[in-house]
VOGU-3710 file (C-alpha; in Angstrom, 3 decimals, decimal comma):
1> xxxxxxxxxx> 164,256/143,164/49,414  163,092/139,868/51,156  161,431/141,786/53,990  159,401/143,474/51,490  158,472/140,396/49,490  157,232/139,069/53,081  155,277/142,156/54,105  153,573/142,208/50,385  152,701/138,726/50,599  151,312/139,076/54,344
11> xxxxxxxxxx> 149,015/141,855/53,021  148,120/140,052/50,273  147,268/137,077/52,669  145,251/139,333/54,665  143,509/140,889/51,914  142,674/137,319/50,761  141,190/136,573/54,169  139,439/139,579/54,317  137,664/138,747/50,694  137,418/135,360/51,642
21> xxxxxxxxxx> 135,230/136,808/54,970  133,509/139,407/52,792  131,775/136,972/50,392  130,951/134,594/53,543  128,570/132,392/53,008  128,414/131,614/49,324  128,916/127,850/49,072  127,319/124,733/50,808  127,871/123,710/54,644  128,769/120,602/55,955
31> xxxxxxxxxx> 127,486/120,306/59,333  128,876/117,255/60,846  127,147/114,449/63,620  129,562/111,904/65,377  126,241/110,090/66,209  123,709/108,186/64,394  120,656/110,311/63,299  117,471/110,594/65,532  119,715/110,953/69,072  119,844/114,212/70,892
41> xxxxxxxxxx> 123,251/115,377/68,415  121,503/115,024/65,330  117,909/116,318/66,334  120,182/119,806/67,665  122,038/119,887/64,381  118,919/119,739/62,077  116,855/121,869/64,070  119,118/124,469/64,302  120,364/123,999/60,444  117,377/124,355/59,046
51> xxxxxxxxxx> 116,540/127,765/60,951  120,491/129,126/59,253  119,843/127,570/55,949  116,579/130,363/55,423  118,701/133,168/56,320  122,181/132,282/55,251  120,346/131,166/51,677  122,833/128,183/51,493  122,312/124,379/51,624  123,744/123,036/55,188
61> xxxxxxxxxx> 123,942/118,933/54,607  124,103/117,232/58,040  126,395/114,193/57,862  125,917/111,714/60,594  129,486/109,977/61,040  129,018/107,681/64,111  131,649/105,263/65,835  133,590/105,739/68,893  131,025/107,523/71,330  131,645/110,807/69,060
71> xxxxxxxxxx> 135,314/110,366/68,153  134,838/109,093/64,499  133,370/112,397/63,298  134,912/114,726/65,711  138,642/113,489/64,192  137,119/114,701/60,635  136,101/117,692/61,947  139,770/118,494/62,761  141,136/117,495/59,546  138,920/119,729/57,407
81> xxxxxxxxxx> 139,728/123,352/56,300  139,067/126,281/58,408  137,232/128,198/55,876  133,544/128,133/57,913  131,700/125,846/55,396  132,597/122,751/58,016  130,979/122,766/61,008  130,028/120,341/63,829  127,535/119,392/66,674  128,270/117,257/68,876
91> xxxxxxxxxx> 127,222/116,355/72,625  128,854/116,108/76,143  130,719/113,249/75,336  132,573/114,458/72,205  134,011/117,678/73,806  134,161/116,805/77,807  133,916/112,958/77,934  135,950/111,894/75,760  139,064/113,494/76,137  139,226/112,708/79,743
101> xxxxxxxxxx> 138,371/109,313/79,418  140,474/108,230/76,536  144,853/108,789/76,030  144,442/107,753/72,389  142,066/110,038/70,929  142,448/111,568/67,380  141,669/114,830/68,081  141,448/117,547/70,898  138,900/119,675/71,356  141,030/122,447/72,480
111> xxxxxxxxxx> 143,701/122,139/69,819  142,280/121,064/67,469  138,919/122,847/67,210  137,002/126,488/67,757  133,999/126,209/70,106  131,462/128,436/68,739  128,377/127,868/70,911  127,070/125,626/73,447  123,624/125,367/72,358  121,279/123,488/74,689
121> xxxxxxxxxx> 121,286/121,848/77,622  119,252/119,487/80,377  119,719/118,306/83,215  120,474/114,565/83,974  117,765/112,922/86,259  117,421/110,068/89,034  115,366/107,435/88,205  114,439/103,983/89,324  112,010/101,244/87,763  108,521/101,526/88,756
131> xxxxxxxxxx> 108,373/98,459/91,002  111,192/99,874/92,997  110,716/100,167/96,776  111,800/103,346/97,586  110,420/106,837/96,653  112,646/109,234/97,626  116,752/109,536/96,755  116,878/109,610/100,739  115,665/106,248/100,732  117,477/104,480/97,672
141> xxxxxxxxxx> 120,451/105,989/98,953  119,680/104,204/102,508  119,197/101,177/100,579  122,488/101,364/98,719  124,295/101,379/101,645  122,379/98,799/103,104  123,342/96,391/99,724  126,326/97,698/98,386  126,867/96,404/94,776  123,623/94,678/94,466
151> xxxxxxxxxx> 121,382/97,275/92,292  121,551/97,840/88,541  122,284/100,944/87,132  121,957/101,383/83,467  123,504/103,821/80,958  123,713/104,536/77,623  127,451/103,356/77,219  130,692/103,286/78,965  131,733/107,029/79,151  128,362/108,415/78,602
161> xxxxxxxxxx> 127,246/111,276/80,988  124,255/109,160/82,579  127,130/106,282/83,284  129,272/109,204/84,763  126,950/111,158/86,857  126,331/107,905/87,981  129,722/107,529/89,180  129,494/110,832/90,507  126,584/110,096/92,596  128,510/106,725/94,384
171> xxxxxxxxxx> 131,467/109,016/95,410  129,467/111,990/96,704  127,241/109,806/98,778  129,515/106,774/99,521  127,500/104,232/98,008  128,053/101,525/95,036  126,144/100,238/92,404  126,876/97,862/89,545  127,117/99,396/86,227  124,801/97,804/83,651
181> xxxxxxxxxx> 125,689/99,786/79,841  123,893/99,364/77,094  124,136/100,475/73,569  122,129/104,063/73,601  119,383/105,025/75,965  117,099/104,306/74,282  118,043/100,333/75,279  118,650/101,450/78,943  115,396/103,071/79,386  113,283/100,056/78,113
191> xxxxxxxxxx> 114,718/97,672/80,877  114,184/100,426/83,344  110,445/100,539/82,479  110,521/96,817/82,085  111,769/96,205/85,618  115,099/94,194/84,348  117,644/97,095/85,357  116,938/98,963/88,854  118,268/102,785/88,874  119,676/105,455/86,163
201> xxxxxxxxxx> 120,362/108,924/85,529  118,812/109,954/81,840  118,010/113,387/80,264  114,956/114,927/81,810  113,295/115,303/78,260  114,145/111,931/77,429  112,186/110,563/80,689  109,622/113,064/80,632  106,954/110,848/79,555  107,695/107,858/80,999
211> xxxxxxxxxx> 107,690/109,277/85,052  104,350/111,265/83,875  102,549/107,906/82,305  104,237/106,420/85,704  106,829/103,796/84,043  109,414/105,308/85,887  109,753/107,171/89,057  112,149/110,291/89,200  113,493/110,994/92,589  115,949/113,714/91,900
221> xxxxxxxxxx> 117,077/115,819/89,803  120,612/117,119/88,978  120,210/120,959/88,121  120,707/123,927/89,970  116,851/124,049/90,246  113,922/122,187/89,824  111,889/121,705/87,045  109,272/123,399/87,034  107,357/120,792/85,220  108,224/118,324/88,098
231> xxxxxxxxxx> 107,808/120,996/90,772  107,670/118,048/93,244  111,287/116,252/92,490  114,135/117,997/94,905  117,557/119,380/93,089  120,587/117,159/95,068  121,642/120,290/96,386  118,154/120,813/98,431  118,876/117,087/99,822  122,221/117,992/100,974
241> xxxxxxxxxx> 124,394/116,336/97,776  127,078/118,515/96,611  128,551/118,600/93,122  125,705/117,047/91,766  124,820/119,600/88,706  125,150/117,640/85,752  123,558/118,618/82,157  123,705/116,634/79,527  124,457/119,770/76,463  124,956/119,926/73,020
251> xxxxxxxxxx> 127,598/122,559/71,114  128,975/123,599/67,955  132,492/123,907/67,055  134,673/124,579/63,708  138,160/123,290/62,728  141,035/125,411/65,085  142,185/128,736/62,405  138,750/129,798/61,458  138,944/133,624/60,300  137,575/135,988/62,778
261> xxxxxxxxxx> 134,650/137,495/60,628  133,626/134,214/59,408  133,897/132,876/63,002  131,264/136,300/63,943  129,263/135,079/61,406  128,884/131,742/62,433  127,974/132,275/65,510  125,801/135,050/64,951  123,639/132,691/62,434  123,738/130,584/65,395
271> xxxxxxxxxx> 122,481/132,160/67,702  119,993/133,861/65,360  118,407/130,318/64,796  118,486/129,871/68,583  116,306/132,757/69,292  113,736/131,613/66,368  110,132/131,141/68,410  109,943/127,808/66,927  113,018/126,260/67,633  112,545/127,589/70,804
281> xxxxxxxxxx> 109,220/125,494/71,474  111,055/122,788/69,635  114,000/122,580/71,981  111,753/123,510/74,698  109,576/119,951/74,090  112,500/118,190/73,663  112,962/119,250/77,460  116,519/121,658/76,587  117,034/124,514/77,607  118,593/127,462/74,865
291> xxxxxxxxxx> 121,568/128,897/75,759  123,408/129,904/73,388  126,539/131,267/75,227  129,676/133,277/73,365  132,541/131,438/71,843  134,892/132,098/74,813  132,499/131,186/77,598  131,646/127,900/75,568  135,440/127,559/75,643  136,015/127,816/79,433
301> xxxxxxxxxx> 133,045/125,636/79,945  134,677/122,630/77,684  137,448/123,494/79,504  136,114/122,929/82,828  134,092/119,647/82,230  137,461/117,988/80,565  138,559/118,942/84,448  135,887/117,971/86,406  135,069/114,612/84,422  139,033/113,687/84,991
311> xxxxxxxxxx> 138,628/113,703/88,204  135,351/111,056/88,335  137,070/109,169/85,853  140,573/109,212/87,841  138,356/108,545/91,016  136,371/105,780/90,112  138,763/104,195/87,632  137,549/104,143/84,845  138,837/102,674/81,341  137,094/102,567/78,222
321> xx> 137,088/99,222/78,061  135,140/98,761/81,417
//
């Protein structure tokens, strides 16, 4: 008799899930940002929002919960219910930073949430204040070695993928640097152009402008290619600089137990907005590139920077607190 009470309450759990899935979507979103609106997160979140919102014919509210480069937000994510209406974007940091640079985190990406999509991505690029005197990453890297520990490099924060690639780039060319971090890169950028910080890896759409108007000179950048709107600036790879692919990405993820057909859904609005001509050109000025990869590849991938940042973090020994 008890086996049969459990089998008629497992179908009528399933059935329940399977209604549940059926009427998907039919109430508000929550679509939540561990950053502070206008950075990279919450321009991703919105753009791509408002493209679901006119098909999915439901209200999707960003939230922008900042505080603990990501963590604040991301720990709420993992509380809420799995039922699809609570979503998140969230950067680099949040999902591959984070977790190996912190033991006291409040949630874990791989636990405790369902990757659904990495969006976007760019690259990370070299650059160095205008009045600099080198002009090629042959030559700064000459003079690093000449005067170890005596140029500036600035980053958005302790942790962030600029201060990181950074790191990065001292171990796979045996150089040093001191580490200058500021409070976004926003900050960092300014005292690049204003000659009071020397060297820095930044977002190649965030830069853009800046190495165009000349504030800035870019001497290499950290993609598998080059840019073909800076045909002129060599990958690492071409100048003989292994391991040097960094991208600075964005990605969606849901609370860990999400229902299968709501998670299809999901991702399928996703990716739907992604392949919108306009948010397209949007992302495309913004200097990301779409791509919009399947729930299990964006898993592997998380999986593999929580790896590979470990290691630059175990290498160069870093602490949060640095």
């Amino acid at each position: 008799m008890f086996m049969k009470f459990v089998a008629a309450a497992s179908c009528v759990a399933v059935l329940g899930n399977a209604a549940l899935a059926q009427d998907y979507p039919s109430d508000n979103f929550t679509v939540i940002v561990p950053f502070a609106p206008g950075g990279a997160s919450d321009t991703t979140a919105r753009t791509i929002t408002q493209a679901m919102q006119a098909d999915f014919g439901q209200p999707l509210v960003v939230e922008n919960k900042p505080g603990a480069n990501g963590a604040v937000g991301a720990a709420e994510l993992a509380r809420a219910k799995p039922d699809g209406y609570t979503i998140m974007a969230a950067s680099i940091g949040t999902y591959g930073i984070n977790p190996a640079l912190r033991d006291d985190l409040p949630y874990d990406p791989r636990e405790d949430m369902e990757m659904l999509t990495v969006a976007v991505r760019t690259p990370n690029v070299l650059v160095t204040r205008p009045t600099l005197e080198v002009n090629s990453a042959e030559e700064l890297i000459a003079m690093l070695k000449d005067q170890p520990d005596a140029m500036l490099f600035a980053s958005s924060g302790v942790g962030s993928s600029d201060h990181l690639t950074a790191e990065l780039f001292w171990q796979q060319t045996g150089t040093s640097g001191i580490h200058v971090p500021y409070s976004g890169g926003g900050p960092a950028q300014t005292d690049i152009i204003g000659g009071h910080a020397d060297v820095s890896f930044q977002n190649l759409g965030a830069v853009a402008g800046f190495v165009r108007e000349g504030q800035m000179k870019m001497l290499a950048i950290a993609a598998a290619e080059r840019s073909p709107d800076f045909p002129d600036v060599p990958t690492f790879k071409e100048l003989g600089i292994e391991g040097m692919e960094v991208y600075s990405w964005q990605a969606f993820a849901a609370p860990k137990g999400l229902d299968p057909a709501v998670k299809e859904t999901l991702v399928g609005a996703i990716h739907g907005a992604l392949e919108k001509p306009e948010v397209q050109e949007t992302f495309k000025n913004l200097g990301f590139e779409v791509l919009a990869n399947s729930p299990a590849e964006a898993d592997t991938f998380v999986a593999d920077e929580i790896a590979r940042w470990s290691e630059v973090i175990k290498a160069g020994n870093i602490t949060p607190e640095e």
